[in-house]
DOBA-384163 format. One record per residue (C-alpha): residue in three letters; x, y, z. Coordinates in pm, whole numbers, padded with zeros to 5 digits, always signed. Example, Ala and Ser with C-alpha at 12.3 -4.5 7.8 and 13.67 -1.06 7.14 Angstrom:
<recs>
ALA+01230-00450+00780
SER+01367-00106+00714
</recs>
This chain:
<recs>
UNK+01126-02893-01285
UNK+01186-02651-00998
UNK+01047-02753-00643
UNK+00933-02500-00413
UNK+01106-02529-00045
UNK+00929-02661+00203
UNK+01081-02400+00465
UNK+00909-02130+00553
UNK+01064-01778+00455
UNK+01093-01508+00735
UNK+00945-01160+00649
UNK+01134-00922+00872
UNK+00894-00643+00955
UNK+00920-00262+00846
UNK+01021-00019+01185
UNK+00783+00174+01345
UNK+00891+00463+01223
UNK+00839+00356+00838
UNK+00487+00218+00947
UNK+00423+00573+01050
UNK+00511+00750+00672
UNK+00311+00455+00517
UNK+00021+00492+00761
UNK+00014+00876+00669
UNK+00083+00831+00299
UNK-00221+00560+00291
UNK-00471+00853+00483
UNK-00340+01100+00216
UNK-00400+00901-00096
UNK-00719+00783+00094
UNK-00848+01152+00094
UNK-00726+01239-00251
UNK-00912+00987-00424
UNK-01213+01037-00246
UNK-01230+01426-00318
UNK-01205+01334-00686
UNK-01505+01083-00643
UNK-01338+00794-00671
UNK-01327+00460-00466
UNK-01027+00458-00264
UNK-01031+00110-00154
UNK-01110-00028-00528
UNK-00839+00242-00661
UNK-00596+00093-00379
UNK-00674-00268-00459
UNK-00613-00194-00806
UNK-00310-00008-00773
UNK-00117-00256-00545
UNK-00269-00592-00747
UNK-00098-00409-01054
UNK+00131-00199-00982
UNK+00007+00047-01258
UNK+00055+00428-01068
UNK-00236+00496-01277
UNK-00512+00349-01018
UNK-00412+00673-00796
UNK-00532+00991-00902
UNK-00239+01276-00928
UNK-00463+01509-00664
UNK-00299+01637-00437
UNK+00013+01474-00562
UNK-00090+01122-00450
UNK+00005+00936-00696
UNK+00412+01086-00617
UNK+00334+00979-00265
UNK+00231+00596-00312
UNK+00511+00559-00548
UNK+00742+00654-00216
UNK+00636+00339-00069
UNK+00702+00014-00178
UNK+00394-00171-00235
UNK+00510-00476-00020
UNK+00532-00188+00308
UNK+00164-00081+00207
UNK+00070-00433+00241
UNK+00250-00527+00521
UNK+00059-00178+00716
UNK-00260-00329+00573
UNK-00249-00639+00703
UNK-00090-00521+01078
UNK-00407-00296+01046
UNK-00672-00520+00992
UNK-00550-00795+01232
UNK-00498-00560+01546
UNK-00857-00485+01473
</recs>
């Protein structure tokens, strides 16, 4: 039987300058899917609980650009998001 740790890990942030491209590629993606009629933030959800490139519509050549960020960088611009809020 494995135990978990009981330390905590560190997550060591993305640069500013990375936060930037995933801030922009989010907006872009954001857009495309919502031209084609879609919902972005269900699309989103779906893509990053999954993984499956598939959630993201190829308009506009979205679904190239989310697969340029990792999906742990989308979440962690999210998150930073939502909390400075």
């Amino acid at each position: 039987m494995v135990r978990p740790s009981k330390k905590t890990t560190l997550f060591r942030g993305f640069g500013s300058d990375k936060q930037t491209q995933v801030a922009s590629v989010l907006k872009m993606v954001h857009e495309a899917l919502q031209e084609k009629g879609y919902n972005p933030v269900g699309q989103i959800v779906g893509y990053l609980l999954s993984g499956d490139p598939t959630y993201i519509t190829s308009h506009r050549n979205a679904r190239t650009l989310i697969g340029t960020v990792e999906r742990d960088e989308l979440l962690e611009e999210l998150v930073t998001k939502y909390l400075k809020r």
